[in-house]
N, C-alpha and C positions, 0 to 999 in steps of 0.2 A: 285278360284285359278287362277294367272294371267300365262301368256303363256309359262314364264320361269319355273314352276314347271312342268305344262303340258308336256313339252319338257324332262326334265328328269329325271320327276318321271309318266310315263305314263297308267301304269299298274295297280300301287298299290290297296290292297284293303282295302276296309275302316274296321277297326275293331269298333265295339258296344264292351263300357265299361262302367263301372258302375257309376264312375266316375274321375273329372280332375280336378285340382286346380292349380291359379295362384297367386302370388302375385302382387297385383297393386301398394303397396311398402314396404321396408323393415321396416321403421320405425314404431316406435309404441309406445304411450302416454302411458300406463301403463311398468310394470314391474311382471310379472307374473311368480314367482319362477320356473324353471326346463320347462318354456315353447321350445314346439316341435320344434316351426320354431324357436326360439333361439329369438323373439321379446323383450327380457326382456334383451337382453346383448347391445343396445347402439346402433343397424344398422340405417345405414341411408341410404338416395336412394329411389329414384321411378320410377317407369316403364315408359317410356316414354309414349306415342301414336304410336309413328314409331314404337319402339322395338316390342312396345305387338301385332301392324301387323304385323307386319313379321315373330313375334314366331308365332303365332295362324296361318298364313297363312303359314306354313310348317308344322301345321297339322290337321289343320280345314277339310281336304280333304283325312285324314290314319285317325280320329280317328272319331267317334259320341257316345260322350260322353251321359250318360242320363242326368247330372248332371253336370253342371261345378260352381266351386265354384269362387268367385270372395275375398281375403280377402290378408292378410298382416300378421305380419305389422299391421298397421290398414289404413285400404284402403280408408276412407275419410279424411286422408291426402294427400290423393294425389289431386291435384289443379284443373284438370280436367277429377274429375270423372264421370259426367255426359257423359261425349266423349267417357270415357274408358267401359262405359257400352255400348253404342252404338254401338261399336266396336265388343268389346265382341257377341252381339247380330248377326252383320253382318256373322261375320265365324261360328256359329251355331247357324242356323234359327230355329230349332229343340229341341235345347237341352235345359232343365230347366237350368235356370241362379239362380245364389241366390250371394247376397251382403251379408258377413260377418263381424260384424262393432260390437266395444265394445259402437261407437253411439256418443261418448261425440263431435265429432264435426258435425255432422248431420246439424247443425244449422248452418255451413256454406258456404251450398251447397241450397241452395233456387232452384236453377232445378234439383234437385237431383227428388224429389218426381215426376215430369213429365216422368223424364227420367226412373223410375223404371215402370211405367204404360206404357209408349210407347214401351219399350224392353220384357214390362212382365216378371221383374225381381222381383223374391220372398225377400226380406229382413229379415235379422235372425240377433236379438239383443243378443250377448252374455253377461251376467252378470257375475262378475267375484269373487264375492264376497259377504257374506250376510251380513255384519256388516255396523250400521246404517249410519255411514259416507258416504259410499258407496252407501246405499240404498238412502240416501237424494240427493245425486247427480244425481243418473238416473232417481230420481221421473221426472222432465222436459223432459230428453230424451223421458220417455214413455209418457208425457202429449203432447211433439210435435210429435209423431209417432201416438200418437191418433190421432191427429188434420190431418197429414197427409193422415189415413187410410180413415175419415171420407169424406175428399175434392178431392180424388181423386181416392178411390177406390182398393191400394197396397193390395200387402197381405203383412202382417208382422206377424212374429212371434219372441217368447224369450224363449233365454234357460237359464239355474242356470248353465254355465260352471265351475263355481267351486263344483258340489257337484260329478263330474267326475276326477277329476284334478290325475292327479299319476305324479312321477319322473320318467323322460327323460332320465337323464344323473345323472352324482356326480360332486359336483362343480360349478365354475361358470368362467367366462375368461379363461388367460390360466389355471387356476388349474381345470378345467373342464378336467373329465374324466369318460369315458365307462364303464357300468357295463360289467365282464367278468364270467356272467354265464355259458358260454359255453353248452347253451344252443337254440340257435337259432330258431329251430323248436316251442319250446314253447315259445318265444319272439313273435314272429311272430304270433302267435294263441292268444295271448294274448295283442295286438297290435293297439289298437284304431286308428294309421293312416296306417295301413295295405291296405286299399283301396283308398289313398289320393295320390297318385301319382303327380308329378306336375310339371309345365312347366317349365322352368327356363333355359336362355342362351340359348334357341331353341332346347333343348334338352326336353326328359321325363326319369322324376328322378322318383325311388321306393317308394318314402316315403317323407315329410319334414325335417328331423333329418339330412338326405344322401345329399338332393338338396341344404341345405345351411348350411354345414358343412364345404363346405372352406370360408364362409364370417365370419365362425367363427376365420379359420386359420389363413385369411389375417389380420382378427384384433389384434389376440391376440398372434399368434404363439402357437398351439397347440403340446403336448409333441409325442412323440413319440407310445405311447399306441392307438393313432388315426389314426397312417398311413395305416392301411390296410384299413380301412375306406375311409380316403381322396382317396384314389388309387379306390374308385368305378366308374365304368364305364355308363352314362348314356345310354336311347336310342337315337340314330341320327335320326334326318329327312332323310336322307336318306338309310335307312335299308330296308332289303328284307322284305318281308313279311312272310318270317320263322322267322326272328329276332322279328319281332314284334309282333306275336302272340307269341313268346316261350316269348318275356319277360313279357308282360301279363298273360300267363298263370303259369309261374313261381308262385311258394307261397313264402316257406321263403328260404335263403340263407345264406351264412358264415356273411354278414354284418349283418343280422338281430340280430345277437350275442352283437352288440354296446347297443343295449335296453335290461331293465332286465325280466329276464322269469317270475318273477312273481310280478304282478303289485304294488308298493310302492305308496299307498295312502298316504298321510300329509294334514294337515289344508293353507291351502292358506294365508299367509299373507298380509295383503291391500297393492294391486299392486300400489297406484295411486303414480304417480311424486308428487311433490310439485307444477310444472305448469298446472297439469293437474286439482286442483282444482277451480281455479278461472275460468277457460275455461267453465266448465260445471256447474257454478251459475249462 
């Protein structure tokens, strides 16, 4: 932390959290029905290098995370990921790093694989889908994630994130709308990003649904049944440290009411674009 934080923020104390997640950008090559961060509605945009210092450097020194997630979006479209991990690494010397990537551009990132062994950053391949279309496009992804486990030593690992998958929301653009369980306490209990917290604008957001819930507004103009939602309040960088343990130790809340109580499983329909085939043959 450089001398201007020191200066007025002097005191703070660092809180251990479970974990913290950023987006390294909005966009994202597939289209995944009802997904959290809203990466299936059209967003564009990527974190700079500047930006993601100065968000991480206003709280790389309030928070130590065990876990910080690095993902999107899908985070190997961003151009200089190799930097943004290094980065990453600098304001949390400590904390497990993991690269969350559906993969299909892996292949065009050639210092990626160094950059993940010099940060000691764990790589986690999400699948999104079983149907064989799908499966014949990431056979490659996983025969170059061999080749790179083999030459350099990574950890990687893969998960079936479609055999997890529930709805988010009802809708999609603006006819996207909140379930109104009025139920929040078991929203929240039942909540798969309930522990995702995540940086965004240099603030820390409760959840992904809350942190980019007005990128959905800006696009689409969302109705009315959103507003108490959009009127959520992040944490600031510079809060007491009552603010910031009470909002950590916070569980669920009146927003947690936007997600439904009881979790709505579906079959995943094949996310891929049309651009996104050629990319990964």
């Amino acid at each position: 932390m450089g001398p201007f934080f020191s200066f007025f923020f002097p005191n703070f104390a660092k809180r251990t959290i479970p974990n913290l997640e950023i987006h390294v950008t909005h966009a994202c090559n597939l289209r995944c029905e009802s997904c959290s961060h809203y990466s299936n509605q059209g967003h564009q945009g990527i974190l700079s290098l500047e930006e993601a210092d100065a968000w991480m450097g206003l709280w790389s020194q309030r928070l130590a995370p065990k876990a910080l997630n690095l993902l999107g979006g899908e985070p190997t479209l961003h151009p200089q990921l190799p930097a943004f991990l290094h980065l990453a690494r600098r304001h949390w010397p400590q904390t497990k790093l993991r690269l969350l990537t559906n993969g299909f551009f892996l292949h065009r990132h050639p210092d990626l694989p160094a950059a993940l062994k010099d940060c000691n950053i764990h790589l986690r391949l999400s699948v999104h889908h079983p149907g064989p279309e799908y499966q014949r496009l990431v056979e490659p992804i996983f025969r170059l994630l061999s080749d790179w486990v083999e030459r350099y030593g990574i950890r990687v690992e893969s998960t079936e994130a479609y055999k997890d998958w529930t709805r988010r929301y009802q809708g999609f653009g603006a006819a996207m709308v909140p379930f109104e369980d009025g139920q929040p306490r078991r929203s929240w209990k039942n909540c798969r990003g309930r522990f995702c917290p995540q940086l965004y604008l240099g603030h820390i957001w409760k959840c992904p649904p809350l942190a980019y819930l007005g990128l959905q507004h800006q696009k689409y103009g969302l109705g009315s049944k959103w507003s108490p939602y959009l009127a959520y309040q992040p944490l600031h960088a510079g809060c007491s440290d009552e603010a910031l343990h009470t909002f950590f130790d916070r569980q669920d809340e009146p927003c947690c009411g936007m997600c439904p109580a009881v979790p709505q499983r579906f079959d995943l329909s094949l996310p891929l674009l049309p651009a996104a085939r050629p990319e990964a043959a």
